[in-house]
N, C-alpha and C positions, 0 to 999 in steps of 0.2 A: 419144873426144871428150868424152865428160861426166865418167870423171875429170880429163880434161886441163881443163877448165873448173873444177871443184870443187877442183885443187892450185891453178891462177891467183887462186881468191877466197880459198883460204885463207895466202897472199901465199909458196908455195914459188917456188924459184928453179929445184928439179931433184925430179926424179920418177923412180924404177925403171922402165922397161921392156923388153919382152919384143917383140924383134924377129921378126915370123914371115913366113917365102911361103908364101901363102894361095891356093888355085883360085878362080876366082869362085865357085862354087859355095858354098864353105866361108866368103868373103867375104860373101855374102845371108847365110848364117846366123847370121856373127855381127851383122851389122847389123839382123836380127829382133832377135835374143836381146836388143842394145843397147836397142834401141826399147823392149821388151817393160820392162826394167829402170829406164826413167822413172818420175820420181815423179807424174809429172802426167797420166798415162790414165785416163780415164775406163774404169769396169769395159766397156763395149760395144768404145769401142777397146782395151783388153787381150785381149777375146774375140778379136775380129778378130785380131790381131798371134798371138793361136795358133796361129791356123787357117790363118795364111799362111806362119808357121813351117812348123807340119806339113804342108803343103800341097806348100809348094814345096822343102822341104829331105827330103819321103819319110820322116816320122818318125811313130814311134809316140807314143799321149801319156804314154806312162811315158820314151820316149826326149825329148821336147820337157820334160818336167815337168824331167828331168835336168840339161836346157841350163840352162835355167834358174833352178835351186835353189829348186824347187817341188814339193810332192805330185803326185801322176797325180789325185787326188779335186779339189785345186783349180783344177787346168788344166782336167777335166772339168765344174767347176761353172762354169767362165768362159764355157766353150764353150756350152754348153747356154743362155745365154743369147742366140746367134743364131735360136733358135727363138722367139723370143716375137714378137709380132706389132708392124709398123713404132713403130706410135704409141707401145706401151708404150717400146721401144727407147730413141727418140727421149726419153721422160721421162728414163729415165736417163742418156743423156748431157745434160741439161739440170739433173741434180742432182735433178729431183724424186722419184726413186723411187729405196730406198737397194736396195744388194746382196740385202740376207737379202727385201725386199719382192719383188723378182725371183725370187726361188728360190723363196719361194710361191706367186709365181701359176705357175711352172713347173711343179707340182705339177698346173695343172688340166689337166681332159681334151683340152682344144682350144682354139684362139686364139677362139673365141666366148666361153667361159670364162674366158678369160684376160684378153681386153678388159672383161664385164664387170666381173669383179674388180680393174681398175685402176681403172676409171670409179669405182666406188665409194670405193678407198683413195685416191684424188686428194681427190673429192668430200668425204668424211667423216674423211679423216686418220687413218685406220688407222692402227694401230701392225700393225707385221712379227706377233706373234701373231693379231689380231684377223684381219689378213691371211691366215691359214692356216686361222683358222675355218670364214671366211667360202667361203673353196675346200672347203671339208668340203662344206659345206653345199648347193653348185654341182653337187656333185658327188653327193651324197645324194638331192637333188630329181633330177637326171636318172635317177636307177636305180628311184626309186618304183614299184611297180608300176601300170597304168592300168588304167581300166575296157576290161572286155573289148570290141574292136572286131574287125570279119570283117578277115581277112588284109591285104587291098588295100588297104582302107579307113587303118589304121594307117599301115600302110606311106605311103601318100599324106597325111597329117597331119603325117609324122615329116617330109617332103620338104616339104612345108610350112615347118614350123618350123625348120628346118635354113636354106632360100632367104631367111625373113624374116630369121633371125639375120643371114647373112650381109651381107644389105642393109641392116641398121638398124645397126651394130657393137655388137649386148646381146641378150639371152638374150630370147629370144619363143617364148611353150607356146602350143599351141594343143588347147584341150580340146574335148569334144563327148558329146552323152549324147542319146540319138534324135537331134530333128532340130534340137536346140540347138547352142548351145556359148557358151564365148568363147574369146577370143584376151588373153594375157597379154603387157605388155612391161614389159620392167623396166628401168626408170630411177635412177638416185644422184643424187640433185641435182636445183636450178632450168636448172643449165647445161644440164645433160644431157640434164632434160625437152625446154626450149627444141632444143636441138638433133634429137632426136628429133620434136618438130612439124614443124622444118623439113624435117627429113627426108622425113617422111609426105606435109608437102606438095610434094615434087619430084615424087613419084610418081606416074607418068601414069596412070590408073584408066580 
């Protein structure tokens, strides 16, 4: 259908084709394949359009990479952007976050990581390197080593700051030294801050 469209605009009156009986089966795949080979997909829906290739046609991704006259590394880089979390997703098909800025934050340890590090290249306009830094760096703070705390106690702090991440969507440490501490959050932005106030104040206490 889309070259039959693209010989119509370029004002052909006949076109070469290649008559085939197809199974349905053989029919979905090439109407993936077709799909897939649009100029106009967003990199989230060419992920998707893989993974339902491979899915539903029982293909490896050296065998889908094939269908499609694609490497196995860049059918696997497409894919791997299902793993990012809704919101970043959502930027990218909206144009705000390019390919290589995805593959960076892909790099961090967990969608806690990975939200923060978008919130910040929305907020401050990273460029795709500064992006990668900044994952270094996400990922360096987490490994630091801490002040020594008794077994439990760690362990209970680390559950802590895991429950807040997850409820505030950015990175929240939570330190302690005897009977002190603080608690860190981290914000990019006026938006962001804002956003996180609101947050805090949802929060039944």
């Amino acid at each position: 259908e889309r070259r039959l469209r693209a010989a119509r605009r370029a004002g052909l009156s006949q076109v070469p084709v290649v008559v085939k009986t197809v199974s349905d089966d053989q029919m979905l795949e090439l109407s993936l394949v077709e799909n897939i080979q649009r100029e106009n997909l967003n990199p989230i829906e060419e992920a998707e359009a893989y993974h339902r290739l491979i899915e539903q046609s029982h293909l490896t991704q050296d065998q889908a990479a094939a269908r499609v006259g694609k490497s196995r590394s860049a059918v696997a880089n497409f894919l791997r952007l299902r793993q990012l979390p809704e919101e970043v997703k959502a930027s990218i098909v909206k144009g705000g976050l390019s390919m290589g800025h995805a593959r960076a934050l892909l790099g961090a340890e967990n969608g806690t990581q990975q939200l923060a590090a978008w919130r910040a290249v929305v907020a401050r306009g990273l460029s795709v390197r500064e992006t990668e830094d900044l994952v270094r760096r996400l990922k360096a703070e987490k490994k630091k080593p801490r002040a020594a705390l008794h077994g439990s106690e760690a362990v209970h702090l680390a559950s802590l700051s895991e429950d807040l991440s997850r409820q505030l969507g950015t990175k929240v440490t939570i330190r302690k030294s005897g009977r002190q501490g603080r608690v860190e959050i981290e914000f990019y932005g006026n938006d962001d801050l804002d956003r996180l106030i609101a947050r805090l104040r949802q929060i039944k206490l």
